[in-house]
C-alpha positions, 0 to 999 in steps of 0.5 A, spaced: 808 809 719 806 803 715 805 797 719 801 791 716 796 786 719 789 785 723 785 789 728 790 789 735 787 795 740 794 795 744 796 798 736 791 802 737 792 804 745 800 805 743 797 811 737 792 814 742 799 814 747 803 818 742 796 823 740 796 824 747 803 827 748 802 831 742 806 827 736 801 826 730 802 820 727 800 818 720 798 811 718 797 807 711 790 804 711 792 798 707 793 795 701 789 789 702 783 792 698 780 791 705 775 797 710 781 800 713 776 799 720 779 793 720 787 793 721 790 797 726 793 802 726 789 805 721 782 804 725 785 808 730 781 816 730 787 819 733 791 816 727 791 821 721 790 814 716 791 815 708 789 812 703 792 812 695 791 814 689 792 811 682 795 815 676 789 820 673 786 820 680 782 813 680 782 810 687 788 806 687 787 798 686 789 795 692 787 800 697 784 800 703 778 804 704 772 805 708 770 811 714 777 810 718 779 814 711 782 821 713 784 823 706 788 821 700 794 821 697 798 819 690 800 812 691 802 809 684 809 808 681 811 814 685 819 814 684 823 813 690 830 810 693 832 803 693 835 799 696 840 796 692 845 801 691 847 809 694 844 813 688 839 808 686 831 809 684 825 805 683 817 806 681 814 803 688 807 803 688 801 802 695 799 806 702 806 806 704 808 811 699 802 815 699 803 816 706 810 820 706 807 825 702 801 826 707 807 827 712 811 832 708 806 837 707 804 836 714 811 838 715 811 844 711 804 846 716 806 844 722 814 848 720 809 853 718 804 853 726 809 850 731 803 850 734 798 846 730 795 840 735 794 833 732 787 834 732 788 841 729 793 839 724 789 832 721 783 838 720 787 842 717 789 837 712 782 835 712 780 842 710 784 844 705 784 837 701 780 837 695 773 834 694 770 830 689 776 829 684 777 822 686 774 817 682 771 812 686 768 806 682 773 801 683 771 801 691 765 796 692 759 799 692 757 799 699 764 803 700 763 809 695 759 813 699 763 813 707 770 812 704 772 821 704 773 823 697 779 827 700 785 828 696 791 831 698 792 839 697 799 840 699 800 848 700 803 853 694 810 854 694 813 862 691 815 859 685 817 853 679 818 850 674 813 846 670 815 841 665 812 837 660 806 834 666 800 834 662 796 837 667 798 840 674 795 845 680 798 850 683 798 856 687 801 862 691 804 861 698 801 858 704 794 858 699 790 856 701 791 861 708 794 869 707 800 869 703 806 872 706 807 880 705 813 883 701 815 877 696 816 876 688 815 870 685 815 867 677 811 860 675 814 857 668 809 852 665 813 848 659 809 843 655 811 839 649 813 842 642 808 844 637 802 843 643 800 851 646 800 851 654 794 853 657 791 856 664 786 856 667 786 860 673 780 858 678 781 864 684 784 870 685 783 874 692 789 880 692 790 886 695 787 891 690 792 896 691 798 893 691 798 886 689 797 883 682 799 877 678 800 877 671 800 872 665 806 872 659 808 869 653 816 872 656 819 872 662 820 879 662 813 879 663 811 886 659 808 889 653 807 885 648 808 879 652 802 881 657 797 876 656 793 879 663 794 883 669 789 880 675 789 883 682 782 884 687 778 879 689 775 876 683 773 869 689 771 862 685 772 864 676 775 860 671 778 864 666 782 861 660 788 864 658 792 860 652 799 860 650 800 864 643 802 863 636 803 855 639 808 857 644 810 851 649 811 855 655 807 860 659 810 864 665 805 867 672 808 873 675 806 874 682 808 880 685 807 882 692 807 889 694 804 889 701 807 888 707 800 886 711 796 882 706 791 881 712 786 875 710 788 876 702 788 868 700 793 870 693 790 865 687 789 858 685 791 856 678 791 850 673 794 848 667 795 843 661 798 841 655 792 839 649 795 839 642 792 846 638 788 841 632 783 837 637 781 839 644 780 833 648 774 830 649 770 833 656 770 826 660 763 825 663 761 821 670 755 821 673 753 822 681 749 821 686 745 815 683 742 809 686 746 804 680 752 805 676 747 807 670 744 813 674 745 820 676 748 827 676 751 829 670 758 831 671 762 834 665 770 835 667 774 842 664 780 842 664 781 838 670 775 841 674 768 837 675 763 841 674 755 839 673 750 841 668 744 845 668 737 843 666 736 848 662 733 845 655 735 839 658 731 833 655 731 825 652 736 828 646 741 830 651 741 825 655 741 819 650 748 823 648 752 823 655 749 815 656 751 814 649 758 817 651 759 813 658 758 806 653 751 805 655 746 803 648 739 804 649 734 810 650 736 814 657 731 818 661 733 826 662 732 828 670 731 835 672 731 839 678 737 836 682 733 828 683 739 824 685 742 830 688 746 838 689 752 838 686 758 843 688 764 848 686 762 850 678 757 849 673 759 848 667 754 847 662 748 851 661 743 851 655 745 844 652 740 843 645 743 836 643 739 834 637 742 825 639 747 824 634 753 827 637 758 822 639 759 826 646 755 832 651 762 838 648 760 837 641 753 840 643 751 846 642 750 850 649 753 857 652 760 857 653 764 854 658 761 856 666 757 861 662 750 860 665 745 863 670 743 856 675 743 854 681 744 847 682 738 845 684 737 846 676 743 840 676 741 836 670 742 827 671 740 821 667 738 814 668 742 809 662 739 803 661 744 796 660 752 797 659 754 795 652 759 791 654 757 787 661 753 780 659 746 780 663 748 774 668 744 767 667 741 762 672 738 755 671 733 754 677 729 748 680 732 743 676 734 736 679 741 738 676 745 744 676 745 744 669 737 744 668 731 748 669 728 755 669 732 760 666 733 767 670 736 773 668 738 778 671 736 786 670 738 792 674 740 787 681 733 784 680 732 776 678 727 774 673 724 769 669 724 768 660 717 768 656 716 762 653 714 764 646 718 764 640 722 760 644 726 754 641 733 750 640 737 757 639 735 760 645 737 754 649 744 753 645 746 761 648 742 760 655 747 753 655 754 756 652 753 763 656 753 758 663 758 754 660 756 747 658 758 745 650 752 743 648 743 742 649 739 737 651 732 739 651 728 746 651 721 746 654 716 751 655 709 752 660 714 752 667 716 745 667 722 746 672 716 751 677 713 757 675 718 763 677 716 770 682 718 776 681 719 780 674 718 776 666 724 780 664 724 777 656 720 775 652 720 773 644 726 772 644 728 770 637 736 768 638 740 766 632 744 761 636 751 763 634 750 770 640 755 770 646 750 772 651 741 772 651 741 779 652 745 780 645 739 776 641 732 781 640 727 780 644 721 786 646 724 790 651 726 788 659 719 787 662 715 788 656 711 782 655 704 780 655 705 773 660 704 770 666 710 766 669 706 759 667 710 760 661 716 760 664 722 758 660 727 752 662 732 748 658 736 742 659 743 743 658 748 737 657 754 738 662 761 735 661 765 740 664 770 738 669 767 736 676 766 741 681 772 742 686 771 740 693 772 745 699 773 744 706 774 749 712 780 748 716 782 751 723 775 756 725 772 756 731 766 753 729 764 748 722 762 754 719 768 758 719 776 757 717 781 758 713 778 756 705 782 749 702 780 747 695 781 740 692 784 739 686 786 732 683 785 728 689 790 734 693 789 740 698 791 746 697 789 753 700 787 759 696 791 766 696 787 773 698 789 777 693 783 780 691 780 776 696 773 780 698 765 778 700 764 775 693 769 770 693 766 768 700 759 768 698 761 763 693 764 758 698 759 759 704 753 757 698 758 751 695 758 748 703 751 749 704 750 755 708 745 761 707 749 767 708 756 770 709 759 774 714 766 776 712 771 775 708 779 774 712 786 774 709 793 775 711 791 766 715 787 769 720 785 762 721 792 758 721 797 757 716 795 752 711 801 746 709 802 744 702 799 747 695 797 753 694 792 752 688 788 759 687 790 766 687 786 774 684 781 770 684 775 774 682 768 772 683 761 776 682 758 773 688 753 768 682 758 763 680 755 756 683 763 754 686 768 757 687 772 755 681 768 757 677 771 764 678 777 767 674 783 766 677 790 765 676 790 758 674 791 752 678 797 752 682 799 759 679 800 764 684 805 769 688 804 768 695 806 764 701 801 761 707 801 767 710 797 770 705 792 764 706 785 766 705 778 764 710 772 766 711 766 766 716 759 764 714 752 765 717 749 758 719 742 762 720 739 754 719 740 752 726 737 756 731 740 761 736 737 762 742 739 768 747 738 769 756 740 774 760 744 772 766 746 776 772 741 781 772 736 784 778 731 782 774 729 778 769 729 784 764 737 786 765 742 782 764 749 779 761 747 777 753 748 769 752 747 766 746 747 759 745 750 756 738 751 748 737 748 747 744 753 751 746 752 758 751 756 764 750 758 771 751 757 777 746 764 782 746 762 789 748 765 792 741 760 797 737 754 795 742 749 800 743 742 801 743 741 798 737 743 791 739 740 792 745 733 794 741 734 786 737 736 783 743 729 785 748 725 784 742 727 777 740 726 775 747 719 778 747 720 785 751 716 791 748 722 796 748 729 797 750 732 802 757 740 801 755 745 798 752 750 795 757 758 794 756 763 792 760 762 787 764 757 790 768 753 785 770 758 780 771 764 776 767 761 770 763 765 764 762 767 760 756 767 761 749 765 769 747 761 767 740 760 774 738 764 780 737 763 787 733 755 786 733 753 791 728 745 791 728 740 797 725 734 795 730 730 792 725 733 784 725 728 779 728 734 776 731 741 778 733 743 772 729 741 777 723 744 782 725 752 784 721 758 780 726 765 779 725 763 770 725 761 765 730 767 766 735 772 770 731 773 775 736 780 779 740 775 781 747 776 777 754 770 776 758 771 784 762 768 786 756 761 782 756 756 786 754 748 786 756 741 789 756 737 792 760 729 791 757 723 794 759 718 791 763 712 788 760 706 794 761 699 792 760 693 796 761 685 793 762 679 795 764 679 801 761 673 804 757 679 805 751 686 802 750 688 809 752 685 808 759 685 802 765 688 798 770 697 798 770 699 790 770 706 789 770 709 783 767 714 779 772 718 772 771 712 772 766 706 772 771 702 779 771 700 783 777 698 790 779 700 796 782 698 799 789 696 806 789 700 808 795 704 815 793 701 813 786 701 820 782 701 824 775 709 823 775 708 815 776 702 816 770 707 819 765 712 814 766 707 808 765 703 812 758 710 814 755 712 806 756 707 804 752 708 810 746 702 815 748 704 822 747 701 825 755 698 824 760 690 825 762 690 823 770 693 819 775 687 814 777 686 809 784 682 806 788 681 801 783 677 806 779 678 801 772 676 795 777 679 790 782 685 785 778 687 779 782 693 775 783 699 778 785 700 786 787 707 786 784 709 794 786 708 798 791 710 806 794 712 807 786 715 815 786 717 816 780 720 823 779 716 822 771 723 822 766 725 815 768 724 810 760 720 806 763 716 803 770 721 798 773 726 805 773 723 808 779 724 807 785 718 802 790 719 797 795 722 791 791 718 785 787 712 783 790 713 787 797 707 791 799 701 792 805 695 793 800 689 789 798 686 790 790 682 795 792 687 800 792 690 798 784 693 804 780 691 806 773 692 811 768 688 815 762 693 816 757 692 822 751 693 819 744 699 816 741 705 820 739 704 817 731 698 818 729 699 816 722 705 810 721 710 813 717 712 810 710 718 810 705 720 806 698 727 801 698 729 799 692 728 802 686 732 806 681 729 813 683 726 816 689 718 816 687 719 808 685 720 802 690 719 797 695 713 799 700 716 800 708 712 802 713 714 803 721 710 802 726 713 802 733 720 805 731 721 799 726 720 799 719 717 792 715 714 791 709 707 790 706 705 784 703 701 784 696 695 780 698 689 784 695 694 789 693 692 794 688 693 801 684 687 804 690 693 802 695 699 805 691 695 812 690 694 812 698 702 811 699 703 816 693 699 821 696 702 820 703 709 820 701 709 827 697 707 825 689 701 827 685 699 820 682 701 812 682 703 809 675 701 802 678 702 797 683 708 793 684 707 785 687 711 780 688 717 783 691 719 787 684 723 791 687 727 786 691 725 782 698 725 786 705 728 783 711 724 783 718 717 784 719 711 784 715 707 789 718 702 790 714 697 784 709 690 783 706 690 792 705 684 794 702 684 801 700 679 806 697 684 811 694 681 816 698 685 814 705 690 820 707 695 815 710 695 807 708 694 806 716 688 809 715 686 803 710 682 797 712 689 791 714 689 785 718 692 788 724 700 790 725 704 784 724 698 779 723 700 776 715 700 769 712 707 772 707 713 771 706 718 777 703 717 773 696 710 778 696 713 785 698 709 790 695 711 796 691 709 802 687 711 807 682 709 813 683 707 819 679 712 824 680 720 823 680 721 829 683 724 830 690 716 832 694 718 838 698 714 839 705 709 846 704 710 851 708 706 856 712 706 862 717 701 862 721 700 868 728 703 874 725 701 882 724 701 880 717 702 875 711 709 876 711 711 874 718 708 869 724 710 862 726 713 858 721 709 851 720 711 845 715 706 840 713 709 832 713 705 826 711 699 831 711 700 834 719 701 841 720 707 842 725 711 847 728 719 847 727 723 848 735 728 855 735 735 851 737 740 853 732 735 857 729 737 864 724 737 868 720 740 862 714 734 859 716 729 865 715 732 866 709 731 859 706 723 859 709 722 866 705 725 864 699 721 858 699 715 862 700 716 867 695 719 873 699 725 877 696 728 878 702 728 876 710 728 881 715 729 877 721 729 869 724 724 870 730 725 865 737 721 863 744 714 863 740 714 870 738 708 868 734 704 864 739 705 858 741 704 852 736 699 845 737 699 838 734 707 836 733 714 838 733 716 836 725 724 840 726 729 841 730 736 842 731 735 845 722 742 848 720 741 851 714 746 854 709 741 859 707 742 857 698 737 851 699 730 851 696 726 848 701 726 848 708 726 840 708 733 840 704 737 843 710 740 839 715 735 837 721 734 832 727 730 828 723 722 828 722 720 829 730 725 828 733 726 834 738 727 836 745 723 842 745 717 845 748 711 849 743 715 855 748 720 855 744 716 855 736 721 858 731 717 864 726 720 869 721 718 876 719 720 876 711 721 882 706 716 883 701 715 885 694 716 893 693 716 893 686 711 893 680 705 893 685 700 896 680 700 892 675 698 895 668 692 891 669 691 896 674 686 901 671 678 902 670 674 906 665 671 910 667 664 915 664 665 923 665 661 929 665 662 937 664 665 938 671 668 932 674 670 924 673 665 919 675 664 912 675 666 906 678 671 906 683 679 905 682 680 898 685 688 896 685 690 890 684 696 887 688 701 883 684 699 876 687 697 874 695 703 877 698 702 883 702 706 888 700 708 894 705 709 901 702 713 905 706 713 904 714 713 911 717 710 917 714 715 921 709 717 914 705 716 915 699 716 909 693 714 911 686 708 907 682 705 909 676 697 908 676 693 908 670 685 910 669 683 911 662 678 916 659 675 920 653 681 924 650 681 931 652 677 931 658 682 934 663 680 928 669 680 933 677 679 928 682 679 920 684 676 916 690 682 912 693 680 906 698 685 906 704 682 902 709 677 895 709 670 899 710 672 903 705 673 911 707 673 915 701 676 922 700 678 927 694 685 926 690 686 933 687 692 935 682 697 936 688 695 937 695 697 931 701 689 929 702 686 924 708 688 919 702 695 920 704 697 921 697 700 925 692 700 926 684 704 930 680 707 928 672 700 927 669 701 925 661 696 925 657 696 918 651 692 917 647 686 915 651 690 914 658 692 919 663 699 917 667 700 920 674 706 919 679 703 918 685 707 918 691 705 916 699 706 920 704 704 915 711 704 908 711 699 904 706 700 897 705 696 892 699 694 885 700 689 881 694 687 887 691 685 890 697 688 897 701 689 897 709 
């Protein structure tokens, strides 16, 4: 179905009917350039909701997108009936065309398995789809990565015809599930005259002795005209067959003997038509990056992506494929897979550009697909500035908005201009490029304020005809030897029109309704085509407010009267009005009122408050927020633990119990304020956290939500901050807690509130001292898993038959975190960015008060990297939001964690955002935690420990297996696993749980690449530690290093003793039963003709010696045979015959 509109939940409940009586249904997610999350029925999961296509598989213009996505489908000029008579067609293009074609193949599966559900059906389709082929830059940025790259793969019929399509796919019956038995089928491709066909078939899986497919120049299909007979399973291949002799036709022969195929899936194959003279350029893009200019290097061949492999990859490479994608300066080569593993093929390997080629194909490299890589070799770059986009300018601190400080903006990153060499030119491009006809004045030395941040620019030497200042030469982005004291800053004379006012009409509050502009005098409203979040940024800064919520079409406010004055408007975000954004021109437009655009902006100036209402105590209840001095509900929509984290914060609860939804603690009454409150649990209040906008909302009060808060915890009296009298906060007054039924669960509960990791003992009798006041609970018994105290059951507030000398205390053990975890935020690439630490699960920034390289090499150091380049200030790498925990860090560079450095405290600063502090470490590659094996027999085998933030720790065993084994011996450079150990067959591990829940594929590199619950989150014992028993290296175990010279008398060899080597500090096992025999070669050099009788052997670690003689089976449990003399050098074949094993040159 395809059904146009807002959010409606009886849209979304009348598909979950039809799911429920086993109907799919398939939807159109939209054309409204929207997240399809928002529209109904496409937010529904139970709908099957598609997305479009444009031609050349681009994401299509108007589509909806976003994670209620399922898949994608060609929706561009798709040729259709029309209306207009009985045989009549037409080229429509949207949603609602790419949707029927998800519902023919759904047909042609569900015709195939009646007996498919919705659910089995959406994930058929899902699975077969094909991944990656879409190209996603036309989606907002914020979209590119959960919008599924799904696009529609509909299964293989027995035959057809193929004329003059440029490209195409196909494949055998029922592909990709077993192809049916007894069947022949013959695949004509035509192409353009004089433009030879070309296939390339990418799998084949046959039945060997009866199935076969075959590639003809000729229908008969024989002699001759065989091109290539196929048959066997040949999995994942590309082989390449072209037509001859310029032919414009090829044929594909499936011939089906068998009459039970089994699991065989047939063949996958596609074609194209090239013209013979020129092979077409391989397009490049690039993946996986932070910006648009950095990534994964991916090539496509024949309409298959692929990546390249870092073999001989360097700056001459890279330079070509940014040269090539339209970039124009010098590119930095990655190796090692930095922005990511790509999937499916590698097609380059080998690559030796020398620079000057104009794209990657016209380098020398191996041949398509030949290569010997794995992708964690996967080749990417970083390309610096477009070629044709135009570095924004802003003018900031002037009196004017047509003077002051000029900033440019690089890489998403605001900075100022170095005043040196700094003239009239330069003013008269910073003036033309921002609009105004003409210049009133340059200045130097900061005179509109000095700027923070990055100085982007210096000697800037324009010729004052360029169209943009990044056109004219200057030194380089960032390089320049100034302070922001010479800030630049012009005064531009302004005689542009005047800027058109905008008001809002029909919202709930006076920062949100429908958009109207005025032009010559009169109203008009504002089309939403194109309308997004850039547009509604542009109006909320115009009306004065600092933020934007959303952005609304389809007259969600109202149907406005009159003029319709802008349509397609198109902002970048940075314009100063809204008319100051391409659009259609005044009162150029398309649309009717029901097309009326509006917005809904964040009014952070004026304060929100919240309550709780409705609760048992003062730490639960029903969530009010109070806006313009009104009190207001929130809507249970998206609520979860997050939220509730904001909401006990920001009213001064240390921690969180549960989010709470419909209405439990009661229906408010009057206005629901806030609705689809989306917050990560780091905002300082709910007002930051994502909303659909004050008032905007589709609830009723019986879907109020609310929080249940932890009470207060506070322990004193104690020797250390671990140890004490337990007070609890109640209705802000503190008191205590008797000892009547006070045990070691009640203990446990208390240390686990305030985020220690166990529990010493349970104390009473007021062993930490007498308190006074209130004694706030009595009779506590808990069972010792409630979250906090308040959760177990005692005789209610205040409620008690004790005196002081009976208050209750605790000894906690040490905190769960010992070291306060760190990451980067905002740089390019992984080793750069803003410093963020978290402390009590919440992450904050760092200010750069005292900050220096001796703190950047801690964070460095703690995070992985073997050096810091240097340390970044002034919040370089963007501003943070939340708390500043950390100020006033004086590190010695020695520190093993940056906690560990003398600070003010957690959360004590005199900063603002404006003073992030940032680093650039030294290695640009991802750190891979260590591993090691600890408990076992030998070196090969024990409990697996991994290292993170420098603290060895264990991994828990749950969904622990042989992939898992696998990737721990590989890492540790075993050539083989034996088996994946559980239930602490090793021995029990200490210190933490570092993974969880890991599921490796088996083809990673590293453990810490594989999928796991995260770093300490687990639910396990030390019980339940994971081990592995790895192969080890039965080859080349004598080097030839292997050897000893040795002095020789009439009768017998003497001299020192044969000592042999092992090949690195990997035990190696030789044979595990008496009678295995594996063949080494052992060297010992000596005069030339002297026969050598015997040698010393060593087999255990104190050394027992025995004689080897020429033949016979001796204590050493050896055997010699084949002696060769050459030149000065005996060889012996020496053969065990009981179990000997090898370990740092040492025999045991």
């Amino acid at each position: 179905m395809s059904l146009a509109g807002g959010y409606s939940q009886s849209m979304n409940d009348a598909v979950q009917n039809l799911y429920s009586l086993d109907i799919p249904v398939i939807v159109a997610a939209g054309n409204e350039r929207a997240d399809a999350c928002s529209r109904s029925p496409a937010s529904s999961p139970y709908a099957i909701t598609v997305g479009g296509t444009r031609n050349g598989d681009g994401v299509y213009v108007y589509t909806n997108y976003g994670s209620c996505v399922t898949i994608l489908s060609p929706g561009q000029s798709v040729l259709g009936a029309d209306y207009t008579c009985n045989n009549c067609s037409k080229y429509l293009s949207g949603t609602s065309l790419a949707t029927p074609i998800v519902s023919g193949v759904a047909a042609m599966l569900l015709q195939r398995e009646p007996s498919l559900t919705p659910a089995a059906l959406k994930a058929k389709l899902v699975a077969t789809a094909t991944v990656g082929a879409i190209d996603f830059s036309g989606l907002p940025v914020q979209y590119r990565n959960v919008t599924p790259n799904k696009l529609l793969y509909t299964p293989g019929s027995c035959g057809g015809v193929f004329n003059a399509l440029g490209k195409g796919y196909f494949s055998s019956p029922n592909s990709p599930d077993p192809y049916p038995g007894n069947i022949s089928c013959l695949w004509t491709i035509t192409g353009v005259s004089t433009e030879p066909v070309q296939l390339n078939v990418t799998f084949v899986n046959l039945e060997a002795s009866s199935d076969t497919l075959k590639v003809c120049s000729q229908p008969s299909c024989n002699g001759s005209n065989l091109l290539a007979t196929l048959t066997g399973d040949l999995g994942n291949t590309s082989l390449l067959y072209i037509a001859p002799d310029n032919r414009s036709s090829l044929w594909v022969s499936l011939q089906i003997n068998s009459t039970n195929t089994g699991n065989r899936t047939g063949f996958q194959a596609s074609f194209i038509t090239t013209t013979n003279s020129v092979q077409p350029v391989a397009p490049l893009r690039l993946v996986g990056g932070s910006t648009l200019s950095s990534g994964r290097v991916e090539v496509q061949y024949y309409g298959v992506w692929g990546t390249v492999c870092d073999y001989h990859w360097d700056i001459n490479d890279a330079n070509v494929v940014c040269r090539q994608l339209g970039y124009n300066g010098t590119a930095i080569p990655f190796t090692r897979a930095v922005f990511g593993e790509g999937t499916g093929l590698i097609w380059m390997d080998n690559v030796t550009c020398i620079g000057s080629e104009s794209s990657l194909d016209q380098c020398p490299f191996n041949g398509w697909g030949i290569n010997e890589c794995l992708h964690s070799e996967d080749a990417g770059v970083v390309c610096p500035d477009l070629v044709q986009p135009v570095a924004p300018l802003r003018l900031v601190g002037g009196s004017t908005p047509s003077s002051g400080r000029v900033e440019v903006q690089y890489y998403g990153v605001w900075g100022t201009v170095c005043h040196d060499s700094w003239d009239i030119n330069d003013a008269n491009v910073v003036c033309r490029q921002l609009g105004y006809n003409g210049t009133a004045g340059t200045f130097g030395n900061a005179v509109f304020g000095q700027g923070t941040g990055p100085i982007w620019m210096d000697n800037v030497a324009c010729a004052g005809s360029e169209s943009s200042l990044d056109r004219c030469p200057f030194n380089g982005w960032g390089i320049h030897n100034c302070l922001h004291r010479k800030d630049v800053g012009v005064v531009c004379q302004d005689t542009m029109e005047p800027v058109a006012p905008l008001r809002l009409v029909g919202g709930p509050t006076p920062s949100s309704g429908r958009v109207e502009v005025q032009y010559y005098g009169v109203w008009g409203t504002v089309c939403d085509n194109y309308w997004d979040i850039n547009d509604a940024t542009v109006v909320c800064r115009q009306l004065g407010y600092n933020g934007t919520s959303r952005s609304f079409g389809y007259a969600q406010f109202g149907q406005g009267t009159g003029i319709i004055w802008m349509d397609y408007v198109a902002c970048a975000s940075s314009e100063p009005s809204l008319d100051r954004c391409p659009f259609n021109g005044w009162g150029i437009h398309d649309c009717l009122h029901s097309e009326d655009a509006g917005v809904s902006c964040q009014d952070l100036v004026q304060p929100v408050a919240l309550r709780l209402v409705g609760g048992s105590t003062p730490s639960s209840g029903r969530v009010e927020v109070q806006y313009y001095g009104v009190w207001g509900t929130v809507c249970g929509d998206y609520w979860n633990i997050n939220d509730a984290t904001v909401v006990c914060r920001q009213l001064g609860y240390n921690g969180t119990v549960r989010a709470s939804t419909n209405a439990e603690f009661g229906h408010g009454i009057g206005t629901i304020w806030m609705d689809d409150v989306t917050c990560t649990g780091s905002e300082s209040s709910l007002s930051q956290c994502p909303f659909s906008g004050w008032g905007i909302h589709n609830c009723g009060h019986y879907e109020d939500a609310g929080v249940v808060c932890q009470v207060p915890l506070r322990l004193v009296g104690g020797p250390t901050p671990s140890s004490g009298r337990v007070e609890v906060q109640y209705y802000g007054v503190w008191g205590t807690v008797c000892d009547d039924d006070w045990d070691i669960n009640d203990a446990n509960v208390v240390c686990r509130q305030l985020g220690y990791n166990g529990t010493a003992r349970a104390s009473t009798n007021a062993e930490f001292g007498q308190g006074n006041g209130t004694i706030w609970m009595d009779n506590v018994t808990c069972t010792g898993s409630e979250s906090s105290l308040d959760q177990c059951p005692f005789n209610g507030w205040g409620i008690q038959n004790c005196v002081f000398g009976h208050d209750a205390g605790v000894v906690c053990r040490d905190f769960v975190q010992p070291i306060a975890p760190l990451r980067l935020v905002g740089g390019i690439i992984p080793s750069i960015g803003r410093v963020e630490v978290q402390y009590s699960g919440v992450w904050g920034t760092v200010c750069d008060d005292y900050w220096d390289i001796n703190d950047a090499t801690v964070v460095c150091r703690q995070l992985g990297y073997n050096g810091a380049f240097r340390a970044s200030t002034n919040a370089e790498f963007g501003q943070g939001t939340g708390i500043i925990w950390m100020d006033n860090v004086t590190c010695a560079s020695s520190e093993s964690s940056l906690d560990k450095c003398p600070f003010n405290g957690w959360g004590i600063s005199n900063c603002w955002h404006s003073e992030d502090a940032g680093v650039v470490c030294g290695d640009t590659g991802q750190p891979v935690a260590p591993l090691r094996l600890v408990g076992g027999s030998i070196p090969s085998s024990g409990r697996v420990e991994v290292q993170h933030n420098g603290v060895w720790g264990t991994v828990c065993d749950d969904n622990w297996d042989i992939n898992d084994a696998t990737v721990v011996c590989r890492q540790l450079g075993y050539n083989g696993t034996v088996r994946a150990t559980t239930n602490a067959e090793f021995g029990q591990g200490t210190g933490p749980i570092w993974m969880d829940n890991v599921l490796c594929a088996g083809s990673e590199s590293s453990l810490s690449q594989c999928p796991f619950n995260g770093w300490g989150i687990h639910d396990c014992l030390h019980s339940e530690d994971a081990g592995v028993v790895c192969r080890v290296r039965t080859t080349a175990l004598f080097p030839p290093t292997a050897h000893a010279t040795t002095t020789v008398s009439s009768t017998k060899v003497s001299g020192p003793s044969v000592l042999v080597p092992g090949i690195d500090d990997t035990a190696a096992v030789i044979g595990t039963a008496a009678g295995v025999s594996v063949s080494v070669i052992f060297v010992v050099s000596f005069a030339i003709g002297v026969v050598m009788t015997s040698f010393l052997c060593y087999i255990s670690k104190r050394s027992h010696k025995a004689s080897l003689h020429s033949n016979p089976a001796t204590a050493c449990g050896m055997v010699v045979t084949n002696r060769n003399m050459v030149g000065g050098t005996m060889e012996m074949n020496v053969y065990t015959t009981h179990p000997v094993m090898y370990s740092n040159g040492q025999a045991y």
